[in-house]
N, C-alpha and C positions, 0 to 999 in steps of 0.2 A: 532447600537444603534438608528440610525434614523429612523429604521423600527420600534423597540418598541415605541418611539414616535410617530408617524403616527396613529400605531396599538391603543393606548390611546387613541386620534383622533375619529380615528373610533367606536371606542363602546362608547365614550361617546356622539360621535352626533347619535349614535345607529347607523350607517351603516353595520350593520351586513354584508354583501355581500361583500363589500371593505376588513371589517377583516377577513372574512374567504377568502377571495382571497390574504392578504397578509400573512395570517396564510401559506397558503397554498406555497407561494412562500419564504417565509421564512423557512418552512421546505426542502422545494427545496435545499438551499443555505447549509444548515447546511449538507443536503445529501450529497453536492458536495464538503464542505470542509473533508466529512469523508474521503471519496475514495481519496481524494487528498493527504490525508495525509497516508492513508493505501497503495499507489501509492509509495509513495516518499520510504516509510520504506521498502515495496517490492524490491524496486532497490537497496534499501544497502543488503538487502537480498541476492539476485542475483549474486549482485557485487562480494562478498565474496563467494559464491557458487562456480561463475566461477571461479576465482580464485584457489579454494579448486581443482578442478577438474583439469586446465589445468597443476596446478605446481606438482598436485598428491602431495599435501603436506596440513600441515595448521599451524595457526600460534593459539597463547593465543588470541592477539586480535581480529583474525579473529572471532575468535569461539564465543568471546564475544560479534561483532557486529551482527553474527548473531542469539545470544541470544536474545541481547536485539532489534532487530529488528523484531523477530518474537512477542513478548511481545508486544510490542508499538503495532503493526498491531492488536493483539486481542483485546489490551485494547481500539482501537480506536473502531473497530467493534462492540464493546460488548454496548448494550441497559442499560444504569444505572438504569432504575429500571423495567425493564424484562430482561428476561432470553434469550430474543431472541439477534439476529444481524442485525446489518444496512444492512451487504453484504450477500448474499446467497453464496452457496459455490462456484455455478455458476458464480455467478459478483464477486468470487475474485479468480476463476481461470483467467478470461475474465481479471481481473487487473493484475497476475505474466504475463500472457502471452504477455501483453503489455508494463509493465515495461522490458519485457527483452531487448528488442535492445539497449535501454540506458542503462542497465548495461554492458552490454556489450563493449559498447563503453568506460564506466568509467574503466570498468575491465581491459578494453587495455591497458588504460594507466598506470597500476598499475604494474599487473602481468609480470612476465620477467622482472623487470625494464623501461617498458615501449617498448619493443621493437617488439615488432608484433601488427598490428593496429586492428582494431577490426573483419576484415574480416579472418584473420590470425590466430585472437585467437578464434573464430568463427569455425574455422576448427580442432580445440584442444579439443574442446568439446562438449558433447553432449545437444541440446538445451532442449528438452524434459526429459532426464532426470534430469537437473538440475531446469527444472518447476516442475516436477514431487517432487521432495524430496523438493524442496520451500513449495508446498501445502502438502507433508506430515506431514515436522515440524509444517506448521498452523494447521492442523488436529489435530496435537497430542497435542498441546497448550491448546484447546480449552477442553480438560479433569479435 
């Protein structure tokens, strides 16, 4: 909020230069809370993946978080008044592939009842393919 203050500021003593450099930095900020949050919803993603793969099972809830986490990730992504996306497909492979070690690690503590640590449940499953089917349900979301 104190940047639209400033930003007031600045166009009204005309510093154009100032505003377009906080325009500019304030679209920065708004970039980084996207991915921050398309980050967070990826590792519930994941979490549930691994999961789904090591127990070779699934659950109601599971299915649901990973519903509505793939939901959240588009809706985050998605331009409200274009048709485009904040993330290319590229910077949100580059984000499943980087949330994966912390789901991993959350997943350890879940699946089994918590009883293999993450390097353990690490060996239970396949890492690529569960980034692999992450970016396909975003894919298919995106229809």
């Amino acid at each position: 909020m104190d940047e639209l203050l400033e930003l007031r500021k600045y166009v009204e003593q005309q510093q154009y230069t100032e505003s377009l450099d906080l325009i500019a930095e304030m679209e920065e900020m708004s970039h980084h809370d996207k991915v921050n949050k398309i980050y967070s919803f990826a590792r519930i993603l994941l979490i549930h993946l691994i999961k789904q793969m090591a127990e070779k099972r699934t659950t109601r809830s599971w299915d649901i978080s990973i519903r509505n986490a793939v939901e959240q990730i588009r809706r985050t992504n998605q331009h409200r008044k274009s048709a485009g996306s904040y993330l290319s497909q590229a910077e949100l492979t580059e984000v499943v592939i980087e949330a994966y070690d912390s789901a991993l690690s959350y997943a350890s503590l879940e699946a089994f009842g918590g009883i293999y640590d993450e390097t353990q449940l690490g060996e239970l499953v396949d890492q690529e393919s569960i980034q692999q089917k992450a970016l396909a349900l975003l894919k298919n979301s995106e229809k």
